[in-house]
N, C-alpha and C positions, 0 to 999 in steps of 0.2 A: 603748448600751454592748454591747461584744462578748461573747459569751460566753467562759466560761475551760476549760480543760480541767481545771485542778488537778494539772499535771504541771509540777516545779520543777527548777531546777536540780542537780546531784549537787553532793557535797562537794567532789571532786577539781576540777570545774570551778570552780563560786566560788574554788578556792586560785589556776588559773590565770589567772582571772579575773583577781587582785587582781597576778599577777605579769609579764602579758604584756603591758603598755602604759608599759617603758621603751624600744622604739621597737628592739627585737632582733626580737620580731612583726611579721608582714606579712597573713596571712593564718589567719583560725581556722575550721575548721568543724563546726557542733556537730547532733547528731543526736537523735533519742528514741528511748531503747531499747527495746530490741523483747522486752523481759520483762514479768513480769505485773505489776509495780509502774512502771512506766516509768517516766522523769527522763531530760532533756537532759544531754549526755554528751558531751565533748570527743572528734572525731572525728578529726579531724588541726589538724596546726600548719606551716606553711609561714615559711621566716626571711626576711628583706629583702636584694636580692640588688643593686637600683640603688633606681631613683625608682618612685612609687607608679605609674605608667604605664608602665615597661619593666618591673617584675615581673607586671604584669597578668596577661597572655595567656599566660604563664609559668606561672603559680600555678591562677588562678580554674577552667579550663574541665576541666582537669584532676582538678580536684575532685568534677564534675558528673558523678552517675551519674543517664542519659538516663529511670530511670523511680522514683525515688527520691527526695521531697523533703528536703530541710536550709534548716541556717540556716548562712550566713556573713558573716563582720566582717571587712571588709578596712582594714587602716589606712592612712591619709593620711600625705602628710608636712608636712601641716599644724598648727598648736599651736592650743589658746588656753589661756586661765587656768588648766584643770582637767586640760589635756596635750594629747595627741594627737586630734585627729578621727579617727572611725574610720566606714565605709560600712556600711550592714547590709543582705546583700542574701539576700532570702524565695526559693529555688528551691521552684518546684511543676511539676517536668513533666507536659503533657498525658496521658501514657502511664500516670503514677502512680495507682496503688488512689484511686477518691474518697474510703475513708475515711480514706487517711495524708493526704491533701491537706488535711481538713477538720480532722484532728487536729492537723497544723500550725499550721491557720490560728486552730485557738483559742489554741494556745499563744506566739503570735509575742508579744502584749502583755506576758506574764509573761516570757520571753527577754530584753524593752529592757529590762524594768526590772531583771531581776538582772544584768544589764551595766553598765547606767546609762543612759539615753537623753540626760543630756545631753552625752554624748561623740561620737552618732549623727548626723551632720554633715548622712545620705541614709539613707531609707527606699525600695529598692527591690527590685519584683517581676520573678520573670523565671519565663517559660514553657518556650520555646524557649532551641535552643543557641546561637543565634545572638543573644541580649540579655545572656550570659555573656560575650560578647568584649569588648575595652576599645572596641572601636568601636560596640559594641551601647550600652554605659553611654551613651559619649558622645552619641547619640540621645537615648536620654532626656534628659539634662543637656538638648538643645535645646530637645527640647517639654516640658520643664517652665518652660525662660524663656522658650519662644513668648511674644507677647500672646494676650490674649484678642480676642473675635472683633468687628469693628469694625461700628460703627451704620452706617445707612446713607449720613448727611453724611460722615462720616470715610472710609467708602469714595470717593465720591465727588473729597473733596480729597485724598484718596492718588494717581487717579488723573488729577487735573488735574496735580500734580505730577510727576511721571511722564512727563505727556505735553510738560514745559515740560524737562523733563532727558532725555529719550528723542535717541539718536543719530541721525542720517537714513543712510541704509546707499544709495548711488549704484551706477552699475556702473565705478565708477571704485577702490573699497573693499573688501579683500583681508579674509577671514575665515582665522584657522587652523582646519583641518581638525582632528577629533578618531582618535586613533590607536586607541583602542577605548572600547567605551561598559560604561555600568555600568546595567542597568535594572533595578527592585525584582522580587523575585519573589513572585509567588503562595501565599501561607497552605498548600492544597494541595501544591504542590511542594516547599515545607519541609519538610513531615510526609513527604513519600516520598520523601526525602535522609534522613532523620534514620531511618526506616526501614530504610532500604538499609543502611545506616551498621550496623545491630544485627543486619543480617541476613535482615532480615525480605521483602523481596525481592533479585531475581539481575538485575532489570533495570529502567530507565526510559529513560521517551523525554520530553525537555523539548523546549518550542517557546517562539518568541516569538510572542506577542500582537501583531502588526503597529497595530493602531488602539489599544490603550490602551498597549503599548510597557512593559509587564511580560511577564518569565519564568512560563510556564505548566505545567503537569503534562499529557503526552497519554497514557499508559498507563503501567504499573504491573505487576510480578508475576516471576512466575518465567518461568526461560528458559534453554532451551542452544545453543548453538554450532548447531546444528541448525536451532535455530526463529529466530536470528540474522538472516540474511539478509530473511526475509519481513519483519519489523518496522523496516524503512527504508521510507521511504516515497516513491514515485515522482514526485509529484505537487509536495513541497514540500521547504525541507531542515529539519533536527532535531539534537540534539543528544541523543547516546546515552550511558547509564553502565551497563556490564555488567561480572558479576562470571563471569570468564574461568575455567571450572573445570577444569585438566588439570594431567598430570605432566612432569617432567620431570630426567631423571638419576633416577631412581626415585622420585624425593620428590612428591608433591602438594603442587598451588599454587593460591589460588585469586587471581589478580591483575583490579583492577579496571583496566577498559580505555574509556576516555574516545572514542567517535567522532565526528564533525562528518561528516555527509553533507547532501551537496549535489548535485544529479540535472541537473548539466547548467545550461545555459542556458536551458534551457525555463522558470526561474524571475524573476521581476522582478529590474530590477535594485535598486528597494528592498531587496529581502528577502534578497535577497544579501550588500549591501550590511552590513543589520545583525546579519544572523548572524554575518559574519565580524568584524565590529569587538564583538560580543558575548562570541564563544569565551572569547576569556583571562577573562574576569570571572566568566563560569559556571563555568569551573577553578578558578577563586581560593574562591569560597563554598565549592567541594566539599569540595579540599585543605585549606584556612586554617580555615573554620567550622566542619568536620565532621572534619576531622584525618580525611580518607579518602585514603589516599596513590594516586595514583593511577602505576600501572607504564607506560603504553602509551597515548600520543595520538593517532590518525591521522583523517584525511580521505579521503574517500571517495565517489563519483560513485553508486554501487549495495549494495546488497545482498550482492549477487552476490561481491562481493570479500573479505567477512567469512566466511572457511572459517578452520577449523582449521588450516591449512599456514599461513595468512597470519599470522593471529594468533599462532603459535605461533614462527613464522620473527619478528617483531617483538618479541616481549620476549624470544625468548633467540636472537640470530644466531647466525648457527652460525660459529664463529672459524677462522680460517685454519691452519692446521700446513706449511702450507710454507714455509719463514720463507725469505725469498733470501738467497743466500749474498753475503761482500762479496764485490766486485770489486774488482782493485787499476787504480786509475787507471792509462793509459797516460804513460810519459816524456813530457814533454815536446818537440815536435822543434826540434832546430838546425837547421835547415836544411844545405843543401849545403856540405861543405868548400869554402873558398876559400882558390885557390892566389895566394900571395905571394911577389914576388919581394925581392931582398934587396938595400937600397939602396945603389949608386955607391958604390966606395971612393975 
């Protein structure tokens, strides 16, 4: 049995408690206060805007403050006898104090039960920003109904079967092509996205793993426009996320600037191959997962090409002021008068 902490609900919450499961809630998030007597404490309330799956990614991520644990119930649009199913999902990010994490985790037991547990349809935990998404959920939903792990006979006639439904692939047998790939990324490399994202560095350099075929972390840290160039690398290509620090119109900016280099043909044409069909997906995690808006995409053969004029000439062109004047179309031509004579009388 777990320990408790002895930290209970407030009053105002039990009242919402009792008032937010006629299906107008979508989303609750409750917190422990940060006073000398502390009690869980209604932190925000979010209303129901479609289906439990388009309010998602709406609601949930948005909630999630990156070093800060809480608790949240999101409600289903599912019933049963006692009402609504509702999800309960435990944030503890990695970055969080150990001792708020561990005061969470005594108080999660006392949480279900002044909710009610048997309304809690799912009990999940999330570390990362990336298991807050409705596509993070839906993972787990998988490997919670995976199977378990097969004997070694059931292996066995798993792949007698297999081999008795297996297609034969001829050179007469046409494959579609895939127009870009999506490969897992690196534990590592999430923590220095989710970094960058708070601040905490100005630059990284991501690669792919050619033999196990995940996203990797290759350096890390701070960086200016200066130190820019050298951090491509000659040798192989990479995928860069730098946070572009300059002015412009007087105002300071700091825009993040997404580059894809690639050093020529001296590189395989594997590698080529899956950096390019990569790009878009390592964009999508940055933008979609980490809500890092990114201003400015290029490609790029060197280093060399990453100056201040370039970068700077790319997020804001410089706009044209000589606007052409119109022109009036010329007439039309008739052609040559033709002389007519005037018929017989």
């Amino acid at each position: 049995m777990s320990n408790q902490s002895g930290i209970v609900a407030s009053s105002q919450l039990r009242s919402f408690f009792g008032s937010c499961r006629d299906g107008r809630v979508r989303l609750v998030k409750v917190s422990i206060s940060p006073a000398a007597d502390p009690c869980l404490e209604l932190d925000s309330e979010q209303e129901a805007a479609g289906t439990w799956e388009d309010d998602w990614d709406r609601t949930v991520p948005k909630e999630i403050d990156p070093d800060q644990p809480c608790f949240i119930l999101y409600r289903l649009d599912e019933k049963d006898s006692s009402g609504y199913r509702w999800i309960f999902l435990s944030w503890s990010p990695d970055h969080a104090h150990t001792r708020q994490k561990m005061l969470y985790a005594a108080t999660k037991a006392t949480f279900k039960k002044e909710f009610g547990q048997g309304q809690l349809k799912d009990d999940y935990f999330a570390t990362m920003r990336e298991d807050v998404t409705l596509a993070g959920y839906k993972r787990h939903l998988t490997v919670e109904a995976a199977p378990g792990p097969l004997s070694r006979e059931e292996e066995e006639m798993l792949e007698i079967k297999q081999s008795e439904t297996r297609v034969e692939i001829g050179v007469d047998s046409k494959q579609a092509t895939l127009a870009s790939l999506a490969f897992p990324f690196d534990r590592d490399a999430l923590n220095a996205i989710e970094t960058y994202w708070k601040k905490g560095y100005d630059y990284l350099q991501l690669g792919i793993d050619l033999e196990n075929e995940i996203i990797v972390l290759k350096t890390k840290g701070g960086c200016d426009i200066s130190e820019l160039p050298g951090k491509v690398p000659e040798d192989g290509a990479a995928y860069h996320l730098f946070r572009f620090k300059h002015t412009h119109e007087g105002d300071y900016l700091e825009s993040n600037v997404f580059v894809y280099s690639m050093p020529g043909y001296s590189v395989s044409i594997k590698e080529r191959m899956l950096y390019s069909s990569c790009k878009n997906a390592v964009v999508d995690v940055i933008e979609k997962l980490y809500s890092i808006e990114i201003a400015k995409k290029v490609e790029v053969d060197s280093g060399a090409e990453l100056t201040q004029e370039f970068l700077q000439g790319e997020i804001h062109p410089v706009k044209s002021l000589n606007k052409p004047k119109f022109a009036r179309p010329a007439a039309p031509s008739r052609g040559n008068k033709r002389i007519t004579k005037a018929p017989p009388s």
